[in-house]
N, C-alpha and C positions, 0 to 999 in steps of 0.2 A: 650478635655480640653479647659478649656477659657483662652484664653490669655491677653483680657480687666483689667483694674484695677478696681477691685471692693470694694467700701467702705460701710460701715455700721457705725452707732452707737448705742452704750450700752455703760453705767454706765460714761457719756459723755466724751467719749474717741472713738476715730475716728480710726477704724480698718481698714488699709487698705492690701489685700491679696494677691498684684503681689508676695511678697518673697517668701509667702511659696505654692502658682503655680509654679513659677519660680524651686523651690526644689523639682516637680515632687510630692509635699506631697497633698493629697486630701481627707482630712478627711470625714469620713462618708457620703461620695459620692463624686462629681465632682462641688454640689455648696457651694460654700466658706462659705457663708453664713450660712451655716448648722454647722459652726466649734460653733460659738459665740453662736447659737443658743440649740443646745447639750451641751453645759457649762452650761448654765442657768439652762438647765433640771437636770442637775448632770449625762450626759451622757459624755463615754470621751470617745474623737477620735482618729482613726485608724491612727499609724503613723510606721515609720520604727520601726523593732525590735530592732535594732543596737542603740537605743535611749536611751535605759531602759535593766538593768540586771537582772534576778532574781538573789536570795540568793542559794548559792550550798551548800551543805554538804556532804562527802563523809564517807562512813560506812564500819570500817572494824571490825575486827575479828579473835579469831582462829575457827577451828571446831568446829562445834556442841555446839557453843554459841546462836544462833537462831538469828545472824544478817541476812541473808536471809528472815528468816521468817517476823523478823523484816517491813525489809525493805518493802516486797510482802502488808502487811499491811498496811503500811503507806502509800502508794503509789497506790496500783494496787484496791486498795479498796474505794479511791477516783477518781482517774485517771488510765490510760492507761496506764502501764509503758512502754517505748520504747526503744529499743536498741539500744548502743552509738558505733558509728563506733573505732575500734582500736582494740589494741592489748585485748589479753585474751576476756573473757566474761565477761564485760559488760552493765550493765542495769540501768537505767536511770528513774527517776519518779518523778511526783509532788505532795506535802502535798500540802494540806491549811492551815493556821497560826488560829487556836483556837482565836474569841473573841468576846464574847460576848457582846460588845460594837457593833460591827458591825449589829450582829442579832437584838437588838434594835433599832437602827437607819432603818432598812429593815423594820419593823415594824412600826414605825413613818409616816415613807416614801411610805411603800407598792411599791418600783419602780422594774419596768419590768426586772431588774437585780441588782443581788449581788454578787461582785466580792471580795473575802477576799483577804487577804497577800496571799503568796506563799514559799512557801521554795523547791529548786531541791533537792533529795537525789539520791546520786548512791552508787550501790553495785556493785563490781567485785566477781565476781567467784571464789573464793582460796585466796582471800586477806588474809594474815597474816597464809596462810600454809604453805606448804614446800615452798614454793615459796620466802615467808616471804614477810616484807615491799617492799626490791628492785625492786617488779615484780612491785611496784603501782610508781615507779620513771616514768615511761615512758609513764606513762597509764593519758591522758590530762583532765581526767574529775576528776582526783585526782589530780593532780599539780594546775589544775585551783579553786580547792575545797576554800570556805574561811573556812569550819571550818571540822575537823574530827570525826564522831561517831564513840565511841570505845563501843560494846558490848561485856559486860563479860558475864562470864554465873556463876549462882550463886546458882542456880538450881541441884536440887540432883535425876534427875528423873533415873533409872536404865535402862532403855530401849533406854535411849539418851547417845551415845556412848560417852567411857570420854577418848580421844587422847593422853591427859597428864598424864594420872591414877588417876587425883583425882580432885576437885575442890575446884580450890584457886583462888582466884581473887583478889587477891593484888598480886602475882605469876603472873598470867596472865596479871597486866594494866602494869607492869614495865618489864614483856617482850617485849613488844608489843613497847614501850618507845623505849625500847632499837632497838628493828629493826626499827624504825625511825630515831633513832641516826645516827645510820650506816649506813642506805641508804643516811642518806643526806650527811652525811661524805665523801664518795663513789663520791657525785655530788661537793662540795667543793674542792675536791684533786682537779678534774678533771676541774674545773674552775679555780684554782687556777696555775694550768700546760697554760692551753689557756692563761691568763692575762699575765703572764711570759714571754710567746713567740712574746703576742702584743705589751711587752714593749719594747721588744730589737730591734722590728721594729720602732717602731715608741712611743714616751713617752708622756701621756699627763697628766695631773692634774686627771681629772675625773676616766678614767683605775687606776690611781694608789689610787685612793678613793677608789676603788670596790675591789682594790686589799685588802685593811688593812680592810674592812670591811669582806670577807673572811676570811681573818686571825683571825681576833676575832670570826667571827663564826665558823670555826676549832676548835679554840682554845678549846672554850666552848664544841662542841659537843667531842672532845676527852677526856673531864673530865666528859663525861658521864650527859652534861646537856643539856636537847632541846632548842632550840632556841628561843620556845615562852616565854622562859626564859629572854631573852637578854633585854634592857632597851635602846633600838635606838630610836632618835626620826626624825622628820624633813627629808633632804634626803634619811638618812643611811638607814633609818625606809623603805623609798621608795623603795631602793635599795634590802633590805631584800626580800620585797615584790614580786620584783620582780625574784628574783632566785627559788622563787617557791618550798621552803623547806617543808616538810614534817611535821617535828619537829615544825614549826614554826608557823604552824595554830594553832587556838583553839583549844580545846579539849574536846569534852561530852562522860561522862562516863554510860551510860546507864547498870545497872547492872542487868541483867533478874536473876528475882527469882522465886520461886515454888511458890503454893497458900497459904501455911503456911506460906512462907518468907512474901509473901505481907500483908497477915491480920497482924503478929506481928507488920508490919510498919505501919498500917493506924494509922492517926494522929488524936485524939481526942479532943472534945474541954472540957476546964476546967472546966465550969459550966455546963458540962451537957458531964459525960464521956461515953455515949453509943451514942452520934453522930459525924461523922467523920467532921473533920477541914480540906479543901483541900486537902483531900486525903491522899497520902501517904510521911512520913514525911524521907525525903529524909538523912539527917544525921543518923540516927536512921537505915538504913540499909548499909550505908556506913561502920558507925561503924561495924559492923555483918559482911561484907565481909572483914573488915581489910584496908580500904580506905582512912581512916581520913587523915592520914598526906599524902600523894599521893593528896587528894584536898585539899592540902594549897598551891600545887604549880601556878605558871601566870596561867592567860588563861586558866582553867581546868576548870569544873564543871559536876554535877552529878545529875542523876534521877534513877528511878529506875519503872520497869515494870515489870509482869509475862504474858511472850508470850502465855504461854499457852490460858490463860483466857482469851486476847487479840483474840486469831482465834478462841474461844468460840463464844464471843460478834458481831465478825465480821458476823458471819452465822446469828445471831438475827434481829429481827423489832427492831427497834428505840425503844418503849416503851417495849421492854419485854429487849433491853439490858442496857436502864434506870433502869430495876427494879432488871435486876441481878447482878449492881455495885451496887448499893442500899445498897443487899443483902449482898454484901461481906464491905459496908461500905466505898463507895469510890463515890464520887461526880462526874469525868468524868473517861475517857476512858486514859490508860497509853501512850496507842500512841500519843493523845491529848499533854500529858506533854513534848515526846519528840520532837514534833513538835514545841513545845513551847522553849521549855530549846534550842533547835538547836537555830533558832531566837531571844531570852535575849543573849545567850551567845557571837552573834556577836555581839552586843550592837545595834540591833535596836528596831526602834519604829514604830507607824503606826499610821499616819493624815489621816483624811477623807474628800471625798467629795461628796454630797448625792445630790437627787433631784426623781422626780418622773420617771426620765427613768434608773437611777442607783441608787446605795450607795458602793461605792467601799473604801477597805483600802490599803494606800499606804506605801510602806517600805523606810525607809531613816536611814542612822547612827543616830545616837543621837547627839545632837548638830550641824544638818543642818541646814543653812539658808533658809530663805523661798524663795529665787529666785531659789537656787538649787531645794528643794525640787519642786518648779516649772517645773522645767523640767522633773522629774520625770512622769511627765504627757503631757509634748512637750515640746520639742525644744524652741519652737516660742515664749511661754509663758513663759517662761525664758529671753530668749534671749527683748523680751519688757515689760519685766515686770515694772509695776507702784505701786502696792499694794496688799496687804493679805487681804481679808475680813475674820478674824477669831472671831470664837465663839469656848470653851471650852466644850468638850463631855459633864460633867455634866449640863455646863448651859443651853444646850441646850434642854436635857434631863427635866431637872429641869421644865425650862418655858413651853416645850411641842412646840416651831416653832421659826424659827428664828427670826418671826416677833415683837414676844414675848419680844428674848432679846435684838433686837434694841432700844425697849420701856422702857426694864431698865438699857441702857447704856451696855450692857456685849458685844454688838458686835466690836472691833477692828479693825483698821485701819494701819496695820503692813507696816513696807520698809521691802526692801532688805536682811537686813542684819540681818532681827529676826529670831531666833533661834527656831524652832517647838520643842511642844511639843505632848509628847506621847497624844493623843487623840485631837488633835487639827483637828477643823472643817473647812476645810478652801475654799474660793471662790475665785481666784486669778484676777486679775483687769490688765490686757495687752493691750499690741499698738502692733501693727505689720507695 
């Protein structure tokens, strides 16, 4: 490692690199110089993992709903799935985030890589069996989850064992509610006993905050309401967060149907009623499974899939399993949609940064500033950040090169405190 201070300039701003040698960080090799230089390209540097999260989702189920299968699809069909150390089994895997905004700009660009969004999914083994919710209290890749896939099963195939005798999926989402309830109930008493005993030691402002914020989430879960229900804002919101409820994340309803369920759902368009409009029209089987009012509740939302036809597609060529959604009148791939719906439903978005040795999309909440969203991509370039070079997906699109839209004024010159938007292109301007 070099110990020397080394400076450069680009975009006349004077980098100098002792801080982040100093922080042991040596992106894309050991000379500094390659960090500013790999920006330019749209290539982005190797830095600690502890810097950046991905988005989790965790996936439960009763029996022979086809959340397994599910998940083996989404996952093991793109990536590798790997096994998550801890209690029960287990299993751990990566989507990539559906966008065709990305695949254009790869195309513009032609650069030596394309790096989409991301979303984690995990399955455990017997989630929402005998076991019920409880067993997923303890299990740290469900407590850390930000949002829950709840697969119903919707599907009337006779060879697919039915655990409950029949299939009802409005039966089954507000069972499934209900052992969420209760497990987190279970973890409320039991926090609510510890704050009690720390008060009588010792009393302070904060503990007895956490304690009345417990109490109203008791409250609630014992009148039978989840907690993603609750309307906390500012601390409490923080605090919620952090107890790690069950009840209290999102909630995607993915309802697996047979191939009869799915063709009645495909969504047509108006002037022209034998071709399909985005697929499949997600209220329209809601209603069918008895859903409707179950999604008017917070934080909920719904898609709808047939696994079957899904590990159809999976065995296929690209172009022969374009031609068999075609067939059946459906524009992409259903796992696509839950890939999707997991990522809208936590409210993100995805800015991009392109160049001829990448075109990567990056995931931020909605309404991040642009120095956060900086870090998103290092530390450093956050921590000195001076400006946003943004240009808009379509104006970029539109003009065909960046150089294009500096010409007619579209390219921007953002602080700090601007707020991305969903397809924003952005080239970020730092000091170190």
């Amino acid at each position: 490692m070099r110990s020397q201070t080394q400076k450069i300039i680009c975009q006349s701003v004077t980098l100098d690199f002792r801080p982040l040698i100093a922080l042991g960080h040596q992106p894309l090799g050991s000379d500094p110089r390659q960090l500013q230089a790999s920006l330019r390209r749209g290539q982005t540097p190797r830095y600690d993992a502890q810097l950046r999260r991905m988005l989790r989702a965790a996936l439960i189920g009763f029996a022979s709903s086809g959340k397994t299968t599910l998940f083996q699809l989404m996952t093991s069909a793109r990536e590798t799935a790997r096994s998550s150390h801890g209690k029960g089994e287990t299993s751990v895997g990566i989507s990539k985030v559906p966008d065709d905004r990305l695949d254009t700009l790869t195309a513009m660009y032609n650069p030596r890589k394309r790096v989409p969004a991301t979303v984690e999914f995990t399955d455990f083994a017997g989630a929402g069996a005998a076991a019920g919710a409880k067993a997923l209290v303890d299990v740290a890749a469900y407590k850390n989850a930000d949002a829950l896939v709840h697969v119903l099963r919707a599907f009337s195939d006779p060879s697919v064992p039915r655990p409950t005798g029949s299939i009802d999926p409005a039966r089954d989402a507000q069972a499934m509610e209900d052992e969420l309830i209760l497990a987190d109930l279970g973890v409320a008493e039991r926090r609510l006993d510890r704050i009690e005993k720390d008060l009588k030691k010792n009393r302070s402002a904060d503990l007895e905050r956490e304690r009345d914020v417990i109490v109203m989430c008791k409250a609630s879960l014992e009148e039978g309401k989840p907690l993603r229900a609750l309307d906390l804002k500012g601390d409490d919101l923080k605090r919620l967060r952090g107890f790690q409820f069950l009840s209290a994340k999102p909630l995607l309803i993915v309802i697996n149907l047979d191939e009869a369920q799915l063709t009645d759902t495909v969504r047509l368009k108006p002037d022209t009623p034998t071709v399909a409009d985005d697929s499949v029209d997600v209220h329209r089987a809601a209603e069918a499974a008895g859903l409707t009012a179950f999604l008017t509740r917070a934080a909920t939302a719904a898609t709808a899939v047939c696994a079957k036809i899904e590990l159809e597609i999976a065995q296929l060529e690209a172009a022969d399993a374009a031609a068999f959604l075609a067939d059946l009148g459906l524009t992409e791939s259903g796992l696509n949609r839950v890939i999707r719906a997991s990522y809208d439903l936590l409210g993100y978005i995805s800015f991009f940064t392109v160049g001829e040795d990448e075109c990567r999309a990056w995931s931020i909440p909605r309404g991040t500033p642009a120095q956060v969203a900086a870090g998103e991509i290092h530390s450093d370039i956050a921590r000195g950040f001076i400006r946003a070079e943004v240009v808009s997906y379509d104006a970029l699109v539109t003009r065909g090169s960046m150089a294009a839209c500096r010409d007619h004024g579209e390219v921007r010159l953002e602080g700090k405190d601007y707020v991305v938007k969903d397809g924003d292109i952005i080239n970020f301007r730092f000091a170190t």
